[in-house]
C-alpha positions as CSV (number, residue, x, y, z in Angstrom):
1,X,75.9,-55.9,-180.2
2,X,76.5,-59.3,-179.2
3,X,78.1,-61.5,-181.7
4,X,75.5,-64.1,-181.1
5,X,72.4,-61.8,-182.9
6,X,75.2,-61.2,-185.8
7,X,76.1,-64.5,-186.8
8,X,73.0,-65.4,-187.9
9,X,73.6,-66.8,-192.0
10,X,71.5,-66.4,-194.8
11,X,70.5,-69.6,-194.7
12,X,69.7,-69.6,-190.9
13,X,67.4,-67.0,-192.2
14,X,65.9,-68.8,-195.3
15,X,65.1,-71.9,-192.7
16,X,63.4,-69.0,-190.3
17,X,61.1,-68.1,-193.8
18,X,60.3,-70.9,-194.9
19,X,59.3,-72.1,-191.5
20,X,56.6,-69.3,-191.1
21,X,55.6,-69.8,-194.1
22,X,54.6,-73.4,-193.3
23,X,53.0,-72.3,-190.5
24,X,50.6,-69.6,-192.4
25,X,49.8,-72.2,-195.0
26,X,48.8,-74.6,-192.4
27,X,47.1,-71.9,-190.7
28,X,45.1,-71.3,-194.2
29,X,44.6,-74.9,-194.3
30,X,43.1,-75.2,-191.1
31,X,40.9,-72.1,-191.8
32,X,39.6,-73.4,-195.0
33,X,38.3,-76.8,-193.3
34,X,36.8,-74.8,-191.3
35,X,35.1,-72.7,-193.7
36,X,33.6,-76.4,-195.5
37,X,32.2,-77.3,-192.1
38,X,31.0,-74.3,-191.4
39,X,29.2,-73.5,-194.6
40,X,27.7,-76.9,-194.4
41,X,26.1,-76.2,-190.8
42,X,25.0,-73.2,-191.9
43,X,21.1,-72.4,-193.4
44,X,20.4,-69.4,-195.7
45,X,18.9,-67.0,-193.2
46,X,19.4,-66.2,-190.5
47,X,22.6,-68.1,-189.7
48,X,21.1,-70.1,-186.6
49,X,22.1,-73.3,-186.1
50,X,19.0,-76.2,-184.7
51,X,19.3,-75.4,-181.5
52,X,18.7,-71.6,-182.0
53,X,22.2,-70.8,-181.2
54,X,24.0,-68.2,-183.7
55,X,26.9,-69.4,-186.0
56,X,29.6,-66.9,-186.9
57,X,31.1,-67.8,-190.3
58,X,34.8,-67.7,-191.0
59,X,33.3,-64.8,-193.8
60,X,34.5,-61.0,-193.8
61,X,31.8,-60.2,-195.6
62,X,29.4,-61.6,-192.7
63,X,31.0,-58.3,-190.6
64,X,29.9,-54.8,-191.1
65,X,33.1,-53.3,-189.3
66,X,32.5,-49.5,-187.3
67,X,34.7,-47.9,-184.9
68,X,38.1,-49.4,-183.5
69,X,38.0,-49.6,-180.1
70,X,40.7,-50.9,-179.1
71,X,44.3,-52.4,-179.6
72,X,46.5,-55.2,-178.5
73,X,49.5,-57.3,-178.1
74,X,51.2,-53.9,-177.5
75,X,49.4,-52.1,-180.0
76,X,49.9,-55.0,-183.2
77,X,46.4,-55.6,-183.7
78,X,43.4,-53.4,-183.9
79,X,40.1,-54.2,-182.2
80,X,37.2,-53.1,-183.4
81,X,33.4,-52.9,-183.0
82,X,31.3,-54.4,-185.7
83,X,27.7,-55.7,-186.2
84,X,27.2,-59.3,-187.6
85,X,25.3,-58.9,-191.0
86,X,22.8,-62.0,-190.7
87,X,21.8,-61.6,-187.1
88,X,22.1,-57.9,-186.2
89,X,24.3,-58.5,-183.7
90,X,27.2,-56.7,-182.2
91,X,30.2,-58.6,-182.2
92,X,34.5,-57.2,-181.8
93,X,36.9,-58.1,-184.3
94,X,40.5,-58.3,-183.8
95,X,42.8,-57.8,-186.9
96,X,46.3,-58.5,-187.6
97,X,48.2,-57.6,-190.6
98,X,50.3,-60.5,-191.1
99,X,52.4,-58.7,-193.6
100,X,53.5,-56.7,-190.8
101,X,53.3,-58.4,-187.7
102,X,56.9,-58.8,-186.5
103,X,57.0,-61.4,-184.4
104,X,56.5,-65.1,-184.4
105,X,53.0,-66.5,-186.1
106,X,53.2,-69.3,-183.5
107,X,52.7,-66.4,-181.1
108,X,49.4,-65.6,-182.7
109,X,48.5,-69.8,-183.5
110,X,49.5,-70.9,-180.1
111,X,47.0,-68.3,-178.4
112,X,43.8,-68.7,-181.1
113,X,44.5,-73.0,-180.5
114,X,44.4,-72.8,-176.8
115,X,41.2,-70.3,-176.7
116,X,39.4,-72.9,-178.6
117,X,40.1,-75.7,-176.1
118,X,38.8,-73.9,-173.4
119,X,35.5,-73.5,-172.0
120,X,34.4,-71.6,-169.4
121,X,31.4,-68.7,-168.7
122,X,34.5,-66.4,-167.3
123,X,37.1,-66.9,-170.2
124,X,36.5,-64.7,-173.4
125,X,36.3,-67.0,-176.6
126,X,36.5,-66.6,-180.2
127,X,33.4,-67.0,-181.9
128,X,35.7,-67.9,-185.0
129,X,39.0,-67.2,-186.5
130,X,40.4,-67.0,-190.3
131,X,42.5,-65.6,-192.5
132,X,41.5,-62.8,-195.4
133,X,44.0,-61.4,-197.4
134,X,47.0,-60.4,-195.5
135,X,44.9,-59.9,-192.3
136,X,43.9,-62.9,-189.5
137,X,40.5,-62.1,-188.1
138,X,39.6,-63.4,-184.4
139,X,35.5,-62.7,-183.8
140,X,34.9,-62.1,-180.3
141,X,31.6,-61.6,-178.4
142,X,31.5,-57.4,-177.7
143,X,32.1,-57.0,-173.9
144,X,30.7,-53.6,-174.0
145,X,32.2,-51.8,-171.0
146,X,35.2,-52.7,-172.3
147,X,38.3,-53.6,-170.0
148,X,38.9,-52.5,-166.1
149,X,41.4,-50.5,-167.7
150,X,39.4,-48.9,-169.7
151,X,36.9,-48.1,-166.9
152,X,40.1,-46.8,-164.8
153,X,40.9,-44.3,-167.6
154,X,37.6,-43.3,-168.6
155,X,36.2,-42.2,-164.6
156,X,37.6,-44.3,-161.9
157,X,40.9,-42.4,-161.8
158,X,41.7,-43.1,-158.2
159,X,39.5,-47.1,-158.7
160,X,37.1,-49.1,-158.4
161,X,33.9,-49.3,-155.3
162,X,35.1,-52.3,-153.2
163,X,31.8,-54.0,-154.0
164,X,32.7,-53.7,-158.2
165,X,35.8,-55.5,-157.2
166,X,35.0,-58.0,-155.8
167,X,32.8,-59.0,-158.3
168,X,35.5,-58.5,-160.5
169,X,37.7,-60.5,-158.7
170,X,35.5,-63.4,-158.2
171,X,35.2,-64.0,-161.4
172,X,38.7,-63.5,-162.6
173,X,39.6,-66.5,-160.0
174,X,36.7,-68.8,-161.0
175,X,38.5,-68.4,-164.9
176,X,41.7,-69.1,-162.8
177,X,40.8,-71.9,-160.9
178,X,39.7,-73.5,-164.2
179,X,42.9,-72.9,-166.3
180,X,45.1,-73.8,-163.4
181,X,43.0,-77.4,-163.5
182,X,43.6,-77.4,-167.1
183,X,46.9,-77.4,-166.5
184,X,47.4,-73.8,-167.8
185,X,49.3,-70.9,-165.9
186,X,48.2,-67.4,-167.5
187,X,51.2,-65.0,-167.0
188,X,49.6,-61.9,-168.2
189,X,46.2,-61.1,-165.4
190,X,46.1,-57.4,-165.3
191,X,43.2,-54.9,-165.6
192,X,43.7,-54.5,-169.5
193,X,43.0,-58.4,-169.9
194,X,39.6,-58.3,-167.5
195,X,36.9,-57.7,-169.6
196,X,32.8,-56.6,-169.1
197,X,30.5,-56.9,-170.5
198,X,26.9,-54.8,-170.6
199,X,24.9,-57.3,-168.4
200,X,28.2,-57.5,-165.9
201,X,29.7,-60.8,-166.8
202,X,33.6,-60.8,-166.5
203,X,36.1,-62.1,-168.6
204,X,39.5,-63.5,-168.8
205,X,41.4,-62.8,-171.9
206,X,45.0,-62.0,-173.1
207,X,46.1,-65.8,-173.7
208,X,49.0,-65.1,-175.8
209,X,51.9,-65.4,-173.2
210,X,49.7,-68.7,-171.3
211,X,52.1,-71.6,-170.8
212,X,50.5,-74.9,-171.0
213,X,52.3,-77.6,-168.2
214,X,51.1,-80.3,-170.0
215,X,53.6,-81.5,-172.1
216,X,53.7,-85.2,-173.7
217,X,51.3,-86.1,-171.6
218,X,52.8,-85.3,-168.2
219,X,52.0,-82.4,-166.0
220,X,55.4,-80.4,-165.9
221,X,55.7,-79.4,-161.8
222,X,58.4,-76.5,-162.2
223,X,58.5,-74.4,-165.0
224,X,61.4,-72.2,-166.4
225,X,60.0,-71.1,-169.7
226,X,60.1,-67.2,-169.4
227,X,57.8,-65.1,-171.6
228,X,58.6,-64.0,-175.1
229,X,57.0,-61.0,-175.5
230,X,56.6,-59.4,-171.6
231,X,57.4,-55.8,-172.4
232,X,53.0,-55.3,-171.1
233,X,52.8,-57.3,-168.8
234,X,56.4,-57.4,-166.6
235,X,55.0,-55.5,-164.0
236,X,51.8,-58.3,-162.9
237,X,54.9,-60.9,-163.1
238,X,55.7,-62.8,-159.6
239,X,59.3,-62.1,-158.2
240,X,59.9,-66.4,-158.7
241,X,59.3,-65.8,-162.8
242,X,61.5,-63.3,-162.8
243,X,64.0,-64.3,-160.7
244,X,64.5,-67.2,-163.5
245,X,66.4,-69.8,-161.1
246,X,66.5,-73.3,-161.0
247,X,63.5,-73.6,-158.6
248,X,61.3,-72.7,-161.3
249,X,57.5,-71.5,-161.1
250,X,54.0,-72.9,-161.0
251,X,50.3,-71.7,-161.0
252,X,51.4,-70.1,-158.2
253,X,52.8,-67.3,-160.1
254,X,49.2,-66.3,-161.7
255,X,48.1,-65.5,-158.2
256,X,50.7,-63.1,-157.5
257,X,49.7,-61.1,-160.3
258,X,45.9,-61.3,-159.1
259,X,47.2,-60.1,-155.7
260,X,48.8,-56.6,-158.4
261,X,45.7,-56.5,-160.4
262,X,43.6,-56.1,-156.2
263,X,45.9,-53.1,-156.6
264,X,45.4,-52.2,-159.8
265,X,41.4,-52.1,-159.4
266,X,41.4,-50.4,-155.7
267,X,44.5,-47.5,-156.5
268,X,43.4,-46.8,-160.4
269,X,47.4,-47.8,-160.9
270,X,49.2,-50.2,-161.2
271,X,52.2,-51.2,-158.6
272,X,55.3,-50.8,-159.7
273,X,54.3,-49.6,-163.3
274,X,56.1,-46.0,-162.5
275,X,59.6,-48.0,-161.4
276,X,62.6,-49.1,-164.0
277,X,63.1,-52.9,-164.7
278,X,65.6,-53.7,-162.7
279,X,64.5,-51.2,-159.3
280,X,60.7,-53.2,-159.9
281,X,63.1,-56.6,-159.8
282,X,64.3,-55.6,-156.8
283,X,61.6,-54.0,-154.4
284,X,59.3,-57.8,-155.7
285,X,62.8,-60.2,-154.5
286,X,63.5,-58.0,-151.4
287,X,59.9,-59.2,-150.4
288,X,58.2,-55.5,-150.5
289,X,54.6,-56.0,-150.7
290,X,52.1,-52.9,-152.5
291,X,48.9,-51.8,-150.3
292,X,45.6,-50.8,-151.4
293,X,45.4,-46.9,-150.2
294,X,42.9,-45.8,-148.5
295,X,42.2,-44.2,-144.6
296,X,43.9,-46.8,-142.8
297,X,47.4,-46.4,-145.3
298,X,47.5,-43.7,-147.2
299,X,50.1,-42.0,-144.7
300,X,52.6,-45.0,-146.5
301,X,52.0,-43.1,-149.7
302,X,54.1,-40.4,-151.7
303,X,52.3,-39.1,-154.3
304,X,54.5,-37.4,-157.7
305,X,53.3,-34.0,-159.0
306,X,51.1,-34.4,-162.3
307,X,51.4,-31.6,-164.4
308,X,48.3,-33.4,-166.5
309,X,45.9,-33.0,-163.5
310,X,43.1,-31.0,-164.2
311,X,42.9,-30.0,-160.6
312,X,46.1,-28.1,-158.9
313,X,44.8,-26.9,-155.5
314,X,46.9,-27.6,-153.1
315,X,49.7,-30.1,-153.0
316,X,49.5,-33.6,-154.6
317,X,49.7,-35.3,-151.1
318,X,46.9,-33.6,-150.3
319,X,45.0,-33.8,-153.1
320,X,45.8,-37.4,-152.7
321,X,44.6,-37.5,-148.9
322,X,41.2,-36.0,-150.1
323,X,40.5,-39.0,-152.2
324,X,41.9,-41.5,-150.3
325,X,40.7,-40.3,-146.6
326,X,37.4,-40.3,-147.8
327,X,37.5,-44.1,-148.2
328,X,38.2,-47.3,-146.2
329,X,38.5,-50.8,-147.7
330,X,37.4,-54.2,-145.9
331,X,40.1,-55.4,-143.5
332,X,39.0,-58.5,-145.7
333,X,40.2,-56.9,-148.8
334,X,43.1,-55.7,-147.4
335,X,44.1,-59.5,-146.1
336,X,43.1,-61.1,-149.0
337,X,45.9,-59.2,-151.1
338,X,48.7,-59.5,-148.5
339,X,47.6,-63.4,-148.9
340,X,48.2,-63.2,-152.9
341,X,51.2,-61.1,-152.6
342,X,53.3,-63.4,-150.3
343,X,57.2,-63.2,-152.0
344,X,57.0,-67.0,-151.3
345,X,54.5,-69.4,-153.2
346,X,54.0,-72.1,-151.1
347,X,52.9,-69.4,-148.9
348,X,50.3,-68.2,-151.5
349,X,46.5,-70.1,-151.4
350,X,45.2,-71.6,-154.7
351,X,42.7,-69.9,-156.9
352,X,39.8,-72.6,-155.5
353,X,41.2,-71.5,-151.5
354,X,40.6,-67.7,-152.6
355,X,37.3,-67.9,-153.6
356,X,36.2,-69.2,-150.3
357,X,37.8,-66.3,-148.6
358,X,35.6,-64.2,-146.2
359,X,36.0,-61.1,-148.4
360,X,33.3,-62.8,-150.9
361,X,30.8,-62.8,-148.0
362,X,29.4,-59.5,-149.0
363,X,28.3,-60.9,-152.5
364,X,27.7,-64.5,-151.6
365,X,24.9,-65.9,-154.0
366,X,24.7,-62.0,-155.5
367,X,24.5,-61.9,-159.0
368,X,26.4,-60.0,-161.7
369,X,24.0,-58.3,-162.9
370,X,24.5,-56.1,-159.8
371,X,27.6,-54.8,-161.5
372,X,26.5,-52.6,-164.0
373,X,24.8,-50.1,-161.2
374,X,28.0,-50.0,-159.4
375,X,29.8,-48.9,-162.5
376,X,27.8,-46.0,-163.4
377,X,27.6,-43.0,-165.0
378,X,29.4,-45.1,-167.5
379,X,28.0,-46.8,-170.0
380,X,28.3,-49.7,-171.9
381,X,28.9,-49.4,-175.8
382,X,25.2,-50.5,-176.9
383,X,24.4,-47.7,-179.4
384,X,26.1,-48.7,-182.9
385,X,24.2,-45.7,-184.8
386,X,26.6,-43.5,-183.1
387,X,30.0,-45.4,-184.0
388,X,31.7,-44.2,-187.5
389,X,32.0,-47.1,-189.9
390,X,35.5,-48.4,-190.4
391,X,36.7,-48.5,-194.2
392,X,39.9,-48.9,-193.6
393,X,39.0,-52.4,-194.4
394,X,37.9,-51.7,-197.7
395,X,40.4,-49.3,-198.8
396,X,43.0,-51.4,-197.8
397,X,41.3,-54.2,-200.0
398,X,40.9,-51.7,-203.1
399,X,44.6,-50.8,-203.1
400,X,45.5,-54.7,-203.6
401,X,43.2,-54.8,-206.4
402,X,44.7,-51.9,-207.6
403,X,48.3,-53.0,-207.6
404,X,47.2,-56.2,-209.3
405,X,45.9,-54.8,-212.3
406,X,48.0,-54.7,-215.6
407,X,47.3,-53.5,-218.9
408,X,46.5,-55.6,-221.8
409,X,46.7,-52.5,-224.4
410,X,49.1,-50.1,-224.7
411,X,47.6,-46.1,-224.5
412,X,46.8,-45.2,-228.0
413,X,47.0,-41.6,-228.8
């Protein structure tokens, strides 16, 4: 253990308390201004402001909460499905128990602040955040088919139909293109942070680890901050931000990892994700570069034996070379995530040069509405009559009623 983590006093840690402390009460603050100006905005029913546009009150009690559907920041916070009591609506809600969240609350501040100053049709917001009890709530519009993860797990085992990609895709670089002008580098695109939702719109989320390059007023051209939390997302990192030297990284970096997430949609896996730290380190700073597999590569592929796999005839190569020798992938496509995966930035294009690459031909002016066909037979979550209702909320709030009671009266017997 290094001597470093040990020599930290007790007062070094008393400083560290009362610090986050500060920060949740200014956190409550903030929330409870919010609150006033909300409640004054907002009429009796239905909660609609003039322009017809619903308001979502920092108010538990304005969510019915159902089934979790999700979790994140590596499994810290639960997400779940829940209807918004004055409109009918279906909203998500993600929950985190401060009392036990381990990690820094700036984490948690610094990614709720910057979701607010952004804008953008391809970026998912939060409808509203605040804090009840020992829980901070982050309402979030329900993308329905939930993440391209999600979509990988649940049917597209081996990915996505090129043309669901590149919708995909498009998207995910218009959110980019927006950030990066903004000033913002993401550090954490991967399938998990693409959302859908039922009428095909994609989203960006997973803010937390974004670094913002404007500092004091002056856009920072090299930066050397490294993640804090990167255990989920290591693998979508460029080799230059993890190569940590003096040269530093820039928005380049984000479109290496959209060059892993091509991958990631067209293979069902991500690259790299089955390698150990320091071999994934390696193979990214010698310059090797992941394909998509299909006809025209799949002889570069050696596929592991899964003793999960439903299916064991014949050999997992060939079981493999079924799949992938029944499909063949744009020479576009294939270009296009050579171009993002150059070890080299400067030899990377920008997020505004991708989007005028000839792969997007094939949806030009196409709307993404189209999407939801080329996802089927799944579904979108629509149906809330189905979902179980989630009181773990209110047992959770029972029990801290419970422990506060006390007895006036002795028991008389």
């Amino acid at each position: 253990m290094s001597l470093l983590n040990c020599a930290c006093s007790k007062e070094n840690r008393l400083r560290e308390n009362r610090s986050d402390k500060k920060l949740l009460d200014k956190v409550k603050e903030k929330t409870k201004e919010e609150s006033e100006s909300v409640q004054g905005a907002v009429s009796a029913s239905p909660e609609k402001k003039m322009d017809g546009v619903i308001c979502y009150p920092p108010d538990s009690q304005q969510y019915e909460l159902f089934a979790v559907i999700g979790k994140g920041h590596s499994n810290s916070s639960t997400i779940s499905l829940a209807k918004h009591v004055s409109s009918d609506g279906l909203v998500a809600v993600k929950r985190i128990n401060l009392e036990m969240w381990d990690r820094e609350l700036s984490y948690l501040q610094n990614e709720i602040v910057l979701t607010q100053q952004l804008s953008h049709p391809n970026i998912l917001p939060f409808y509203c955040s605040f804090i009840t009890q020992q829980e901070l709530w982050a309402v979030m519009p329900l993308m329905a088919f939930g993440s391209c993860r999600d979509l990988m797990h649940a049917y597209f085992n081996s990915g996505l139909p090129e043309q669901a990609i590149l919708f995909v895709l498009r998207d995910v670089l218009s959110a980019v293109e927006y950030i990066h002008h903004r000033g913002v580098i993401h550090r954490g695109i991967k399938a998990s942070h693409v959302m859908i939702s039922k009428t095909g719109q994609v989203r960006l989320s997973g803010l937390h680890n974004a670094f913002d390059t404007i500092q004091s007023g002056k856009r920072m051209r090299r930066v050397h901050d490294f993640p804090d939390h990167t255990v989920d997302c290591v693998h979508c990192y460029s080799p230059e931000l993890l190569e940590q030297n003096l040269a530093g990284y820039n928005c380049k970096s984000d479109m290496y990892s959209i060059g892993i997430l091509t991958c990631e949609l067209a293979n069902g896996q991500s690259p790299f994700s089955d390698m150990p730290a320091t071999q994934m380190l390696l193979e990214k700073l010698s310059g090797t570069k992941p394909r998509l597999a299909d006809s025209t590569t799949v002889g570069e592929f050696i596929i592991d034996e899964d003793e999960n796999a439903d299916d064991q005839s014949g050999t997992p190569q060939e079981r493999a070379d079924d799949i992938f020798f029944k499909r063949t992938f744009s020479p576009h496509l294939h270009d296009f995530s050579s171009l993002c995966l150059e070890r080299e930035p400067l030899s990377r294009p920008s997020a505004s040069q991708l989007l005028s690459h000839p792969v997007f031909k094939a949806i030009h002016n196409k709307s993404c509405s189209i999407l939801p066909s080329l996802l089927q037979p799944v579904t979108p979550l629509t149906d809330i009559s189905r979902a179980p209702r989630d009181v773990s909320a209110e047992e959770e709030d029972f029990s801290r009623k419970m422990s506060e009671v006390s007895m006036q009266d002795d028991w008389a017997f």
